[in-house]
C-alpha positions in Angstrom: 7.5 -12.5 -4.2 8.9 -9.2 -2.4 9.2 -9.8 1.3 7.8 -6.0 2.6 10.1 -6.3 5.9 13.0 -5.3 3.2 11.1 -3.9 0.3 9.7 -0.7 2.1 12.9 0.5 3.3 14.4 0.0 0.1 11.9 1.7 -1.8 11.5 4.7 0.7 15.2 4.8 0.8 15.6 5.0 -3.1 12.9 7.7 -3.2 14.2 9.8 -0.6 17.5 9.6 -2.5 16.3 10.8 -5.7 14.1 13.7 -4.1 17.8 14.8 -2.9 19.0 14.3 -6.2 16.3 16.4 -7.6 16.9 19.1 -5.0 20.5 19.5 -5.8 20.3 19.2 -9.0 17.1 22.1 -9.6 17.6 24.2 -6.5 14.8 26.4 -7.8 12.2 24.2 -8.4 10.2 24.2 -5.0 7.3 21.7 -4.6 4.3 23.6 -3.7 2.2 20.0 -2.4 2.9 16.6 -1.9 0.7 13.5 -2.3 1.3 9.8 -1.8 -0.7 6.7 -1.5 0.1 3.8 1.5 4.3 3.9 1.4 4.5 6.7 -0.7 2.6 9.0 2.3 5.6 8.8 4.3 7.9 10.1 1.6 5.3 12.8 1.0 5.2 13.3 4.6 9.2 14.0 4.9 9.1 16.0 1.5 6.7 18.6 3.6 9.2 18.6 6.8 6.5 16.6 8.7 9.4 13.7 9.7 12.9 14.1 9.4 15.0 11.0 7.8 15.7 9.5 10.6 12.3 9.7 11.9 11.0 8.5 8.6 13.3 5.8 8.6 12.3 4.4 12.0 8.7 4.6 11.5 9.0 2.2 7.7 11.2 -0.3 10.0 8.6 -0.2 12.3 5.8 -0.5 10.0 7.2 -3.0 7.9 7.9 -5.3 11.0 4.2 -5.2 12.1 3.2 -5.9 8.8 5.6 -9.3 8.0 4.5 -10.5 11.4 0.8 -10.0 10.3 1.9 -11.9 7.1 3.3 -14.6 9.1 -0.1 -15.4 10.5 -2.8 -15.4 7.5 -1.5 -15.5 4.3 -2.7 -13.3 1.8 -2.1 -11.8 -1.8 -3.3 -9.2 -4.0 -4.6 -8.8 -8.1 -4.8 -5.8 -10.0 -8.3 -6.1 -12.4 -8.2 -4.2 -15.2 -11.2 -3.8 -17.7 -14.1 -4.9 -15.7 -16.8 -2.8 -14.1 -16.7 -2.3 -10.3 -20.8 -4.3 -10.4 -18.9 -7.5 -11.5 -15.9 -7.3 -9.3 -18.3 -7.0 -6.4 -20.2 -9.4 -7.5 -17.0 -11.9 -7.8 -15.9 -11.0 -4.2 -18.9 -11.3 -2.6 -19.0 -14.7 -4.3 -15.7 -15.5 -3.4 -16.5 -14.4 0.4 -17.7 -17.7 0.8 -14.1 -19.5 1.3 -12.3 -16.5 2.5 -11.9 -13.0 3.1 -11.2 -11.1 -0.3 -12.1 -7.2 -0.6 -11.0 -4.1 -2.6 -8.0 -2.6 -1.6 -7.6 0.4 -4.0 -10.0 1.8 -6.9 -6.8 2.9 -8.9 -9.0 4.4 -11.8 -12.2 3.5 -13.5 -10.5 0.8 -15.1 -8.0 -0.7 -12.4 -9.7 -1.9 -9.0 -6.7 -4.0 -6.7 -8.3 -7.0 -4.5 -6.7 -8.0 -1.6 -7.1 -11.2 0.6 -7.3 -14.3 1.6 -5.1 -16.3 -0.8 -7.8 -19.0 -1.7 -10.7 -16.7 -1.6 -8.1 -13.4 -4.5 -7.7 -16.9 -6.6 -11.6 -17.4 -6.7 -12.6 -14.1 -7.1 -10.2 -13.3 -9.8 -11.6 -16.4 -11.5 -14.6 -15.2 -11.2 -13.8 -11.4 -12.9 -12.3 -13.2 -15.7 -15.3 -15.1 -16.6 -17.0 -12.3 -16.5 -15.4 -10.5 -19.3 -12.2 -8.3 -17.2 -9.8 -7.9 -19.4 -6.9 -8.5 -17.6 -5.7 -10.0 -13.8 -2.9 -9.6 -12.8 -1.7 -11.2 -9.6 0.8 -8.8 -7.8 3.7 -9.8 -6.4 3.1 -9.0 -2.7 3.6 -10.8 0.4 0.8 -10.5 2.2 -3.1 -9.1 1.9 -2.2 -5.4 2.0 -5.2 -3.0 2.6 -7.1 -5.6 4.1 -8.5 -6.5 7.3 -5.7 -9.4 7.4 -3.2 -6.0 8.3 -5.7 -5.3 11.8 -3.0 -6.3 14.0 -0.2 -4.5 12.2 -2.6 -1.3 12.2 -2.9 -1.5 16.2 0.9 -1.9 16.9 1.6 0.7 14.8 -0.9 3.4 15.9 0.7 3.2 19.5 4.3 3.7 17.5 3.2 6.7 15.9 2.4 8.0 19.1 6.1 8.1 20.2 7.4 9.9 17.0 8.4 13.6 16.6 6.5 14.9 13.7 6.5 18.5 12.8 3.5 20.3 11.1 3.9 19.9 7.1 5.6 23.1 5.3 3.5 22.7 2.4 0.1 20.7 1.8 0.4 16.7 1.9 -2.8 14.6 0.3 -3.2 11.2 1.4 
């Protein structure tokens, strides 16, 4: 399992470092947007000027802190369904509501949906997708619910963070 306290900086780190890489290395090539999804917004966010590193930096400590600490308190995980229609996943999590909270965190594509949850109440509902025909689920190797209501207390502390940060207005366009 990948503890997020150390596996967000590490990955915004690493992607930070090979956008430099890629800058040095084709000095032409300008970006004209940026896009990212959850972690990957903030390296979107400093590819468009909107955070410096260091900003950047401070506010993926800080996030990832509030989000182990929220970890530390309700245990969750995540599964990534693939093949199954988005009637029968619903069906399964609404099922599976009854010993826990479970709920979609992403609609990757028409044919990946991610749940998120409740450990007891992702096991139940992924049981519940396989039986009805998905044809692959694949637990993720997460430390917590992610994208889930299990994250409320992280998504408070950190919306009074973000408040203290210098952010500039982006260069270019960022998609969320």
């Amino acid at each position: 399992m990948k503890l997020t306290i150390n596996a967000q900086s590490a990955i915004v780190a690493t992607s930070i470092a090979a956008l430099e890489a890629f800058k040095t290395a084709c000095p032409d090539i300008k970006p004209s947007m940026t896009l990212g999804h959850s972690l990957g917004e903030y390296c979107a966010m400093y590819c468009a000027g909107v955070m410096s590193l260091e900003t950047t930096m401070k506010a993926i400590q800080k996030r990832s802190e509030l989000m182990d600490d929220a970890t530390k308190t309700t245990k969750g995980t995540m599964a990534a369904i693939l093949g199954s229609t988005i009637d029968d996943i619903n069906k399964s999590i609404e099922e599976a509501s009854d010993i826990g909270l479970v709920q979609v965190a992403n609609y990757n594509d028409p044919t990946q949906v991610v749940i998120t949850g409740e450990i007891d109440a992702v096991n139940k509902a992924c049981e519940l997708i396989k039986e009805k025909g998905a044809k692959r689920v694949v637990p993720l190797a997460v430390s917590g619910g992610f994208h889930s209501q299990l994250m409320n207390s992280a998504k408070d502390g950190f919306i009074q963070f973000v408040e203290t940060l210098e952010l500039n207005n982006a260069s270019i366009p960022v998609i969320t």
